[in-house]
C-alpha positions in Angstrom: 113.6 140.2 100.4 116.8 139.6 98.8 117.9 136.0 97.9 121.8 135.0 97.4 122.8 133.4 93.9 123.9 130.2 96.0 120.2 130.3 97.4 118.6 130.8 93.8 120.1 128.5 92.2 119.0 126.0 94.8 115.1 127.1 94.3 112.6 124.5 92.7 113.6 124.8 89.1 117.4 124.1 90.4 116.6 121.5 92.3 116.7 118.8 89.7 120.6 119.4 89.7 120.2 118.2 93.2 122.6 121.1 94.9 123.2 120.1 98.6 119.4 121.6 100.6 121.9 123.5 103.6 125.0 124.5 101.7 123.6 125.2 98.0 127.0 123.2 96.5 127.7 120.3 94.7 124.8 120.5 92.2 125.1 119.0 88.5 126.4 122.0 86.2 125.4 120.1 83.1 121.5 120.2 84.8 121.7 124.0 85.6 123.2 124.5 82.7 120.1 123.0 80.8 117.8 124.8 82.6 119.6 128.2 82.2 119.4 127.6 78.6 115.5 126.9 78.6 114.8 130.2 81.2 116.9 132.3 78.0 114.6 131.0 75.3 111.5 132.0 78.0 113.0 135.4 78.4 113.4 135.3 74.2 109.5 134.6 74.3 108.3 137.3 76.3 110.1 140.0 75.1 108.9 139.1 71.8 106.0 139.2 73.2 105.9 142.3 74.8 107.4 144.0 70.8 110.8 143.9 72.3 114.1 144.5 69.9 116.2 142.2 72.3 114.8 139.4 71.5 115.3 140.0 67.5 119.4 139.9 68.8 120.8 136.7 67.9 123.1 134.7 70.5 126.3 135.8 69.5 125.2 139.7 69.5 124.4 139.3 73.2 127.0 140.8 75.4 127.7 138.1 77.8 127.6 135.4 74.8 130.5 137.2 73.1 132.0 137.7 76.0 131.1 134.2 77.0 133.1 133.0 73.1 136.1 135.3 74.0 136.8 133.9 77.3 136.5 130.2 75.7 138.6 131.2 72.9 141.6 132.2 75.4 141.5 129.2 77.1 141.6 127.0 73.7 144.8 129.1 73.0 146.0 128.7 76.3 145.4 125.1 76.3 147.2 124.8 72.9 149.7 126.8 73.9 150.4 124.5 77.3 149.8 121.4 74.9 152.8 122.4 72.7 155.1 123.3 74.8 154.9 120.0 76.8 155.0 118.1 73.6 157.8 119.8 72.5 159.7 119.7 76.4 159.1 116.2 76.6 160.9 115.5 73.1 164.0 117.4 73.9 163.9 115.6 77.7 163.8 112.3 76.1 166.9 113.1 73.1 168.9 114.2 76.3 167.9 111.2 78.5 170.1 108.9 76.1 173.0 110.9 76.9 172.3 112.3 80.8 169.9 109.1 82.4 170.1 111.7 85.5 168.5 113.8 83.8 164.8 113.8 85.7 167.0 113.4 89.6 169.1 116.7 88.6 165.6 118.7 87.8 163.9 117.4 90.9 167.0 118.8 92.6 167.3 122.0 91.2 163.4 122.4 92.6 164.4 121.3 96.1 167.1 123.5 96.1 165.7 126.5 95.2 163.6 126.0 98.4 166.7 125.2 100.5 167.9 128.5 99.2 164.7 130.5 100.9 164.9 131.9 104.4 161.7 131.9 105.5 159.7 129.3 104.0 155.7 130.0 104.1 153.5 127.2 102.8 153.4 129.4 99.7 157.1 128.2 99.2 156.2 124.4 100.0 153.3 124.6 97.6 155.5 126.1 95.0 157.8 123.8 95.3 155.7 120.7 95.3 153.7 122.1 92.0 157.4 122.3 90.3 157.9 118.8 91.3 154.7 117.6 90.0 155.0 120.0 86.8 158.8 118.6 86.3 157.6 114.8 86.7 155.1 115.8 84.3 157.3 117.1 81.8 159.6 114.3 82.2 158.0 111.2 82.1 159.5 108.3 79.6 156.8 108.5 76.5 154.1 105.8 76.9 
């Protein structure tokens, strides 16, 4: 009998993160998190107790943890990345807001236009569009 990863992780040890009992979502990651860390340390246990060499490997020579610390890593840099380029967008929108106030209208319209400009529009098109808006509203709001 095979059992899905939805339907695992909703067994009796899961069920403290209270995932929904017929569709297996909206459990508490922070719980099953917790409890993925314990069922680790008990897989540590037994394969020290059976002589085994992986459980001698510490955490950051496991594949999946350094794999695990890469993937975190990227999205630190990525996060930095988006972080300075806002800061430094929003600086330059505000020095040429004293001298264009239409500044934030003009950008909005170049995003509408852009979808005037498109034959066919899907609702890939409108989706665009409408995440440029919000990204450009984003970028140009008046400093707090």
């Amino acid at each position: 009998m095979t059992t899905s990863p939805t339907r695992f992780f909703a067994t009796p040890s899961f069920a403290c993160a209270e995932p929904d009992p017929t569709t297996y979502t909206g459990g508490d990651p922070e719980v099953a998190w917790k409890i993925l860390y314990a069922g680790r340390n008990v897989a540590r246990h037994w394969e020290r107790e059976r002589g085994g060499t992986g459980a001698l490997r510490k955490k950051k020579e496991r594949q999946g943890d350094i794999d695990k610390d890469d993937s975190e890593r990227q999205q630190l840099a990525h996060s930095a990345q988006n972080f300075a380029l806002r800061t430094v967008i929003c600086a330059l929108v505000e020095h040429v807001r004293a001298s264009d106030p239409q500044i934030d209208s003009r950008l909005e319209a170049a995003a509408d236009a852009r979808l005037a400009r498109l034959e066919n529009v899907s609702n890939t098109d409108r989706e665009f569009t409408e995440s440029a808006r919000n990204y450009l509203s984003l970028l140009t709001a008046p400093p707090e």
